[in-house]
C-alpha positions in Angstrom: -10.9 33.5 -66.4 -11.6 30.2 -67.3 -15.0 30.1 -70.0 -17.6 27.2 -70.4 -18.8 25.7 -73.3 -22.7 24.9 -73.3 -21.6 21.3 -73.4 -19.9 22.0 -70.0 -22.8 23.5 -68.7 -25.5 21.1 -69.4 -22.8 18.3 -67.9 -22.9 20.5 -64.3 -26.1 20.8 -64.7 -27.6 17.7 -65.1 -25.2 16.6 -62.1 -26.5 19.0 -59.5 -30.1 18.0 -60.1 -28.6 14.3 -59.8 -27.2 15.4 -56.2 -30.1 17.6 -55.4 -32.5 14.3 -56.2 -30.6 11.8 -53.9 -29.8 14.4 -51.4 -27.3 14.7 -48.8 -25.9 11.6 -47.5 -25.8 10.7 -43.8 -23.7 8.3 -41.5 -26.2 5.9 -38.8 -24.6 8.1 -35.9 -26.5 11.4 -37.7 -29.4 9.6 -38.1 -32.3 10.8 -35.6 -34.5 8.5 -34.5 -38.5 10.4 -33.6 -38.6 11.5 -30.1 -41.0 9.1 -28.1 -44.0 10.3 -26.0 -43.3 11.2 -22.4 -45.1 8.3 -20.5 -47.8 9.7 -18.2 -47.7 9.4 -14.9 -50.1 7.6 -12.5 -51.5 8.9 -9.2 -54.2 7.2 -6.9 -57.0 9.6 -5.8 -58.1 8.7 -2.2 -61.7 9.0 -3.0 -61.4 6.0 -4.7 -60.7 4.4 -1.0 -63.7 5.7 0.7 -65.7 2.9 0.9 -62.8 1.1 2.5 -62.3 2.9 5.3 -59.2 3.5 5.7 -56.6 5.2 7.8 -54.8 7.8 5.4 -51.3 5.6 6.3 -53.2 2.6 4.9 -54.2 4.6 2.1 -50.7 5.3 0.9 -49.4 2.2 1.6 -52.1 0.8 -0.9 -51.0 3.3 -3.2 -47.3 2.7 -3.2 -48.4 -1.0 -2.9 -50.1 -0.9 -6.2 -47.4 0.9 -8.2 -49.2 4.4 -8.4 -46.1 6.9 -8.8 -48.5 9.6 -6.5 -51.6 10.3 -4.4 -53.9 12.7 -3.8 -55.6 12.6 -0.7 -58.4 14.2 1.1 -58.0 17.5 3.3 -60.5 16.0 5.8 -58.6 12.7 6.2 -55.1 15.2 7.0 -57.9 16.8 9.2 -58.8 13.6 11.3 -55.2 12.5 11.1 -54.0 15.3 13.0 -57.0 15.2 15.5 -56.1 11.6 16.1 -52.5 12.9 17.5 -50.8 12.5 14.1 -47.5 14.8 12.6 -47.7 15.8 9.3 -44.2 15.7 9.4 -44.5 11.9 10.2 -46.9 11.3 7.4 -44.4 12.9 4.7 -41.6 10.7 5.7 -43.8 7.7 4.9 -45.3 9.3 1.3 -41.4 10.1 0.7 -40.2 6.4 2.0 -42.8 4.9 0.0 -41.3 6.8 -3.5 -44.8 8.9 -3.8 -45.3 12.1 -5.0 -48.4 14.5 -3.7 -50.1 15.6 -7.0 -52.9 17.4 -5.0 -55.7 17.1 -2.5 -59.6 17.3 -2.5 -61.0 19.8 -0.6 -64.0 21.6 -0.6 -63.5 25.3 0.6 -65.7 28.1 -0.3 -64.2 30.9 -2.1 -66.8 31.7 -5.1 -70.0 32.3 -2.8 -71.6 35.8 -2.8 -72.1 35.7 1.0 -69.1 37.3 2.5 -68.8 36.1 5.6 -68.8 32.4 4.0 -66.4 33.1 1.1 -64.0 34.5 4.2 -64.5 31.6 6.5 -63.9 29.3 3.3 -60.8 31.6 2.8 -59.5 30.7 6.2 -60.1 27.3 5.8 -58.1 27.2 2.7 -55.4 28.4 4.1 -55.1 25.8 6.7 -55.2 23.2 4.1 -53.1 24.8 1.9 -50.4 24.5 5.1 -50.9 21.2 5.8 -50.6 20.2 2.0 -47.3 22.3 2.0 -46.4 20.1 5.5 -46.7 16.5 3.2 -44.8 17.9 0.2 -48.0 19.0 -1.9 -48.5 22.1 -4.2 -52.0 21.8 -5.6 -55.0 21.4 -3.9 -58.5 22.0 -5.5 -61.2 25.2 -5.8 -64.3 23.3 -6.0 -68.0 24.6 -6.8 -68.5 23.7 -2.9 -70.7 26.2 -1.2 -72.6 27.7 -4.7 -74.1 23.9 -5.6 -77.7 25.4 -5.5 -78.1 27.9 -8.3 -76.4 29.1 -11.0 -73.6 31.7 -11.3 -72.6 33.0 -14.6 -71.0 36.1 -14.0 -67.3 34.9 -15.0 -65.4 38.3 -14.5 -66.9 38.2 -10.5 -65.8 34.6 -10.4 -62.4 35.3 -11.8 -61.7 37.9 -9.5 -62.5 35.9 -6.8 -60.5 33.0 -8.0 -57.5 35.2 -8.3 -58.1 36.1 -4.9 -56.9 32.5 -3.3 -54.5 32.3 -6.4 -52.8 35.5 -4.8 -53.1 33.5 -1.3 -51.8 30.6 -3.0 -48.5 32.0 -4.0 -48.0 33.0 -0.4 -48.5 29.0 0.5 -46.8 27.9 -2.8 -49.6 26.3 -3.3 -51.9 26.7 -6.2 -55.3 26.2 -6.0 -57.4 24.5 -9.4 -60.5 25.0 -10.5 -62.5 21.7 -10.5 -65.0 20.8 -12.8 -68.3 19.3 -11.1 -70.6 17.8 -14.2 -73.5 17.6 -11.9 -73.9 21.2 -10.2 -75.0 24.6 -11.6 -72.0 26.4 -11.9 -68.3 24.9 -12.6 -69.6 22.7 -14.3 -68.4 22.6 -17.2 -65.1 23.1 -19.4 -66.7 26.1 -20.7 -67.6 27.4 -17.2 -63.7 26.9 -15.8 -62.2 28.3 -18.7 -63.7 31.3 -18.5 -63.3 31.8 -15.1 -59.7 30.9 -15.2 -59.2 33.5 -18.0 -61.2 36.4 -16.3 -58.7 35.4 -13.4 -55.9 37.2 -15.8 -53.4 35.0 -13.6 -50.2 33.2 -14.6 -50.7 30.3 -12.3 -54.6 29.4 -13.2 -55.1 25.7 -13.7 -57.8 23.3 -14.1 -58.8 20.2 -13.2 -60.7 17.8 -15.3 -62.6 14.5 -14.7 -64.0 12.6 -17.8 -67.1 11.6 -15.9 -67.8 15.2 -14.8 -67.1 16.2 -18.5 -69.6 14.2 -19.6 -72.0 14.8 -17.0 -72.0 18.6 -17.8 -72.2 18.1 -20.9 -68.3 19.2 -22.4 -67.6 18.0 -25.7 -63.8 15.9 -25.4 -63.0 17.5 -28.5 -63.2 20.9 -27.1 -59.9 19.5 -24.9 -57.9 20.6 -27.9 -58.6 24.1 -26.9 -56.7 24.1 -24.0 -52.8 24.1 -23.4 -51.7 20.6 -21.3 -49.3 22.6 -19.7 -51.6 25.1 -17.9 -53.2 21.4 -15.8 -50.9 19.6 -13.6 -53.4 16.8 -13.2 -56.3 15.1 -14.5 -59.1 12.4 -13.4 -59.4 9.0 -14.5 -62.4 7.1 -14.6 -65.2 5.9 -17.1 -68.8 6.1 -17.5 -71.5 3.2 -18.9 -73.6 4.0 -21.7 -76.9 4.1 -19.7 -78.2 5.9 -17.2 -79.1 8.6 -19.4 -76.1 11.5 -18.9 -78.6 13.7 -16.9 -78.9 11.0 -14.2 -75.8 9.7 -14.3 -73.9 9.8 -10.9 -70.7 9.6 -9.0 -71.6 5.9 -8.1 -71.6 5.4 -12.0 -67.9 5.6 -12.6 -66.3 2.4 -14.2 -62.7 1.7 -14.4 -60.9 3.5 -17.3 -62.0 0.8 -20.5 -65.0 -0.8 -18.8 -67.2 2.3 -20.6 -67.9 4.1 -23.3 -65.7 7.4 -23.1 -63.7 8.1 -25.7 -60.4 7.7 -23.4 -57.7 7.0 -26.6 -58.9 10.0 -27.7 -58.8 12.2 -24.8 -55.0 10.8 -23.6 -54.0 11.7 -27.1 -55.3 15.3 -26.8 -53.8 16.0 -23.6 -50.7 14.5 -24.8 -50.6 17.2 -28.0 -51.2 19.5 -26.2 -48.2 18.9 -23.9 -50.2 17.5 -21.0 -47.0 16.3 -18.5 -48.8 16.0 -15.3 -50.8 12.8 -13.4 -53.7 10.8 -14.5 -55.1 10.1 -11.2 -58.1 7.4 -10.9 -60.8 8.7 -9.2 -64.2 6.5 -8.8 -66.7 5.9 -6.3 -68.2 2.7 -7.0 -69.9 0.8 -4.4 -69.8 -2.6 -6.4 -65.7 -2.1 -5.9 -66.0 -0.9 -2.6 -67.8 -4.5 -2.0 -64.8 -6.2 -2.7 -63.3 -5.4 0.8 -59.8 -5.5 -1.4 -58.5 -1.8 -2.0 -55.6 -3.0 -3.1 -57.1 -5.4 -6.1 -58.9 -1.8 -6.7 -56.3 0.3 -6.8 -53.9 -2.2 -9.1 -57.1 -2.5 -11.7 -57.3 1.0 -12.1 -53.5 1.5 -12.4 -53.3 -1.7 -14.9 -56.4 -0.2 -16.8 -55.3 3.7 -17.2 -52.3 2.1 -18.8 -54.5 -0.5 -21.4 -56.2 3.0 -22.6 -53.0 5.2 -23.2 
């Protein structure tokens, strides 16, 4: 056995702290370089069309025209499309020739109301929409506050049972239904309001889906998105809001293009982002002064070329 003399030792030692200050040395190829954000992607919501007056076809040609990498349309415009002699088979060739995705639709079924006999009509009407949305390629389609706008509901583990109720139906459709907040209405409408109902739903599939007008207009604080997990929304509404009127009065004809405002939109893109938001910023405004225009295409490029300015 070999022995060391303390000189020996204080030599080996003072060279592993030498190697343990400069550390390990690595070649360029091991070197790894931060992982980049996932880029968002953009979807055109067909509200912001309405004022135009367009056939849905037009609508997604203005979309694909524009750049938008998705729509989501309105169940009433699939509605008069079919009545009109249109096949929804037809109109998912064009979405799919066009290189558009279907990151929802807008509809406005009854599901939460206390009265039976409209929470089962509303039921059946969902279901029809949920088969056309499945007919264009679509999996999401929104559980608005629609039929329960005129008082306030706060019993959250009645509403959840009842959202889990077209979540069950959903499955069937695979199609899931999310909760939509509406800033200006009773109930829904606000973050606090849709969490807890999603929550009480004790489903896997729950989602919501935010606006940062309606947000504000219900008074959410942004930084309360840090709460949530990105993963559990598949999309999420783009628009802006001007500092006056006062929130209370504020309306949907208020909404600005995503920059022309005062919301804090860096913030909120970098929230949803950390919290591993992958889904579609879709721009959704209803603003007469754009609707003036008679151009839905200029419209439709601003917002895209805006949401991207703010990300």
């Amino acid at each position: 056995m070999t022995i060391l003399s303390r000189r020996d030792l204080l030599t080996l030692g003072t060279a592993a702290l030498a190697g343990a200050a400069v550390g390990p040395s690595f070649s360029s190829a091991e070197i790894v370089e931060p992982e980049k954000p996932t880029p968002f992607r953009y979807s055109l919501n067909f509200g912001t069309l309405l004022g135009f007056n367009l056939s849905i076809e037009e609508e997604i040609d203005v979309a694909a025209d524009a750049g938008y990498d998705a729509i989501e349309p309105w169940t009433r415009k699939l509605d008069e499309f079919q009545r009109k002699g249109g096949r929804l088979g037809d109109l998912r060739k064009r979405i799919e020739d066009r290189n558009l995705a279907v990151a929802g639709a807008c509809a406005f079924f009854v599901w939460a109301s206390d009265d039976e006999q409209a929470r089962s009509k509303g039921i059946e009407q969902m279901k029809r929409e949920m088969d056309w949305l499945r007919e264009i390629g679509g999996t999401r389609i929104a559980a608005t506050a629609s039929g329960v706008t005129n008082r306030r509901m706060d019993d959250f583990k009645v509403l959840g049972e009842r959202y889990r109720t077209i979540l069950d139906i959903g499955e069937e459709f695979g199609v899931v239904p999310q909760l939509e907040i509406w800033g200006a209405v009773p109930t829904m409408n606000c973050l606090a309001d849709v969490t807890a109902i999603a929550v009480h739903s004790g489903h896997p599939k729950a989602e919501l889906l935010l606006d940062v007008y309606h947000l504000y207009r219900g008074g959410s604080s942004f930084d309360s998105l840090a709460l949530l997990n990105g993963a559990a929304m598949s999309c999420f509404h783009m628009n802006d809001y001007p500092a006056g009127p006062p929130r209370e009065r504020a309306a949907d004809k208020d909404r600005v293009y995503p920059g022309d405002g005062v919301a804090p939109l860096a913030m909120i893109l970098k929230t949803l982002r950390g919290n591993g938001f992958k889904g579609f910023l879709s721009f959704e405004v209803f603003n007469p002064d754009y609707w003036a225009t008679k151009d839905p295409l200029a419209v439709a490029k601003t917002g895209l070329v805006k949401m991207k300015a703010v990300e």
